[in-house]
C-alpha positions in Angstrom: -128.9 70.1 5.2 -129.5 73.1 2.9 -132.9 74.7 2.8 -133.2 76.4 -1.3 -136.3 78.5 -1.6 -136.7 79.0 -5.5 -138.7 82.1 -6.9 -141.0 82.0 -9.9 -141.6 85.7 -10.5 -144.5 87.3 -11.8 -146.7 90.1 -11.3 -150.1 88.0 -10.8 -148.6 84.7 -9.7 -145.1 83.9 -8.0 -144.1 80.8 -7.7 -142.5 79.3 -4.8 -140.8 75.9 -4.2 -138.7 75.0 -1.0 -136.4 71.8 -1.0 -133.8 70.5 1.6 -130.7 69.6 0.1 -128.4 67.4 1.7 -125.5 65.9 -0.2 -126.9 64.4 -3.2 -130.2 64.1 -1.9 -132.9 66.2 -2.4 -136.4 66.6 -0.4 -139.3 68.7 -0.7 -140.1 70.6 2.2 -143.0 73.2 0.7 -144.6 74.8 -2.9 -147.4 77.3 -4.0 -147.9 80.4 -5.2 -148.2 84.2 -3.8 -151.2 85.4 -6.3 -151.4 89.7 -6.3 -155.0 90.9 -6.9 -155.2 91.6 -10.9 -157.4 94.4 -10.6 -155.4 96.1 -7.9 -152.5 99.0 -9.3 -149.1 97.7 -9.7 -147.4 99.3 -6.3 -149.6 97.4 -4.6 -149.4 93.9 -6.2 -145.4 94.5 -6.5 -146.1 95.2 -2.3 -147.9 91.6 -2.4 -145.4 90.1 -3.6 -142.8 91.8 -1.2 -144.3 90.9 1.5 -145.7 86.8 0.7 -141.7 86.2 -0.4 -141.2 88.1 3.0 -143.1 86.1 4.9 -141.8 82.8 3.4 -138.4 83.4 4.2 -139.5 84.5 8.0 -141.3 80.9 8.1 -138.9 78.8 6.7 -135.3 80.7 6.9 -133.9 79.4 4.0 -130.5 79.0 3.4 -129.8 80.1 -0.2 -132.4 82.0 -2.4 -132.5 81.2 -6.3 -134.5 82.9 -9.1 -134.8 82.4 -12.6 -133.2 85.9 -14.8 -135.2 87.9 -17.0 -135.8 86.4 -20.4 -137.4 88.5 -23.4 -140.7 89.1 -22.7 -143.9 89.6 -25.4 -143.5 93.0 -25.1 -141.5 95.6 -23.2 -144.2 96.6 -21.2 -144.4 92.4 -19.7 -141.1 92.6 -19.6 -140.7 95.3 -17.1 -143.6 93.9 -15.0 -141.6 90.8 -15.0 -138.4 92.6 -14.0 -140.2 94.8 -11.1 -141.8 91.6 -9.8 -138.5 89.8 -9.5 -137.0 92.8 -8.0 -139.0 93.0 -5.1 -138.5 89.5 -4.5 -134.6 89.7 -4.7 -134.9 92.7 -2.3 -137.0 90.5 0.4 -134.3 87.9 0.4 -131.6 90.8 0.4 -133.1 92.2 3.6 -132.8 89.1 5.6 -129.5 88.3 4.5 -130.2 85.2 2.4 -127.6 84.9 -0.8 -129.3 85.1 -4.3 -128.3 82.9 -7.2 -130.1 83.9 -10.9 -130.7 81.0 -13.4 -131.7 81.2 -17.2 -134.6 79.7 -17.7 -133.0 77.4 -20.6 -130.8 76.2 -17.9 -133.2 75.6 -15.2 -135.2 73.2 -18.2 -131.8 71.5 -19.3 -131.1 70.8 -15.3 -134.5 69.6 -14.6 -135.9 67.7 -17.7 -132.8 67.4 -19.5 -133.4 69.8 -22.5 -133.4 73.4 -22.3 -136.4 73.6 -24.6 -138.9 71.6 -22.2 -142.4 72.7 -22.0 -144.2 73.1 -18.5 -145.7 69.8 -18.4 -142.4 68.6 -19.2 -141.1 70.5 -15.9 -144.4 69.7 -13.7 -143.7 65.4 -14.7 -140.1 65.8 -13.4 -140.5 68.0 -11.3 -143.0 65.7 -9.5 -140.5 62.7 -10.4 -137.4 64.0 -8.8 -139.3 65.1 -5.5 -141.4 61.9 -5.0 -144.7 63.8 -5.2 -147.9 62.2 -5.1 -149.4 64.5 -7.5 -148.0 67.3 -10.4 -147.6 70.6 -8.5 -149.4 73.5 -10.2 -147.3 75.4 -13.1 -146.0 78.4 -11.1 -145.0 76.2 -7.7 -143.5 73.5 -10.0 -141.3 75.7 -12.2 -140.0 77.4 -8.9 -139.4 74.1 -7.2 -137.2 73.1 -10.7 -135.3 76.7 -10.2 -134.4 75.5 -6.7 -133.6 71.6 -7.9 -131.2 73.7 -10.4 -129.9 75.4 -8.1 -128.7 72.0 -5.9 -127.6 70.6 -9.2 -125.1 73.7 -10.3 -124.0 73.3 -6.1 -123.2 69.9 -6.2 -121.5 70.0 -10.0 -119.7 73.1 -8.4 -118.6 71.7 -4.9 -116.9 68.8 -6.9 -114.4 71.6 -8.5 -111.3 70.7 -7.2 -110.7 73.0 -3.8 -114.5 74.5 -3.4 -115.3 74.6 0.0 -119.4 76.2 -0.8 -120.8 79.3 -1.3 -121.1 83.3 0.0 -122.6 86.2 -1.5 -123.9 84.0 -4.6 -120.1 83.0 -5.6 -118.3 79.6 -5.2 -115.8 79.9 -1.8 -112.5 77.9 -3.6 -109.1 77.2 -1.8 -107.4 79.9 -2.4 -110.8 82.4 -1.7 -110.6 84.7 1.3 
């Protein structure tokens, strides 16, 4: 089994999803959100979120870590709070060694729901569907939980390339790979 812990960055609310991943199977292991005081400065909710996507990975040592990319914000200024929040995430997974795979979140809809254009309660019904939940997981924990179900989907497309024998560092391991 593969453990995938998929990130929903943000600098309020980061989502989190966990799923176990075995073959073609996929199981839902945890969700929910690491929420950073609003009224607190930005070092210290970027520190927040350090240390909840810290503490996740300590708890549940996954094997693989996968977060959506930066898309174009409302303005520059979200942007770069988006772009510091996911940064400090990457760097928590970085520090324990897991590998980091970034999805576009057009590809993370199209993998999930099946268009690239999907809306979030689009994402939360599928989401909910393709895990067996009893209940639609909140926004943030439910788009992270579809980041890590796209993950397992690009891993099992790419594991049937002729020769691929899995993964290091973020990059497929093929025949002829060192």
């Amino acid at each position: 089994m593969t453990l995938i812990l998929g990130i929903d960055p943000g600098s309020r609310i980061t989502g989190f999803g966990l799923i176990n991943v075995k073959g073609t199977r996929q199981e839902y292991v945890d969700s929910g959100c690491i929420r950073a005081d609003d009224r607190a400065p930005m070092p210290e909710r970027l520190n927040e979120i350090f240390t909840g996507v810290q503490e996740i990975i300590a708890t549940y040592r996954p094997a693989e870590f996968a977060i959506e990319k930066i898309f174009m914000a409302r303005s520059a200024e979200s942007a770069l709070k988006l772009g510091q929040a996911r940064g400090v995430a990457i760097v928590a997974a970085v520090n324990e060694g897991v590998p980091i795979f970034e999805y576009e979140a057009r590809k993370i809809k199209q993998a999930v729901v099946g268009t690239g254009a999907a809306d979030k309660s689009q994402i939360q019904h599928m989401v909910q569907r393709l895990l067996g939940l009893p209940g639609q997981p909140g926004s943030d924990a439910a788009d992270a939980l579809a980041i890590a179900l796209c993950h397992s989907h690009t891993r099992q497309s790419l594991s049937r390339v002729g020769g691929a024998r899995g993964f290091r560092r973020g990059r497929l391991i093929g025949a002829d790979s060192p």
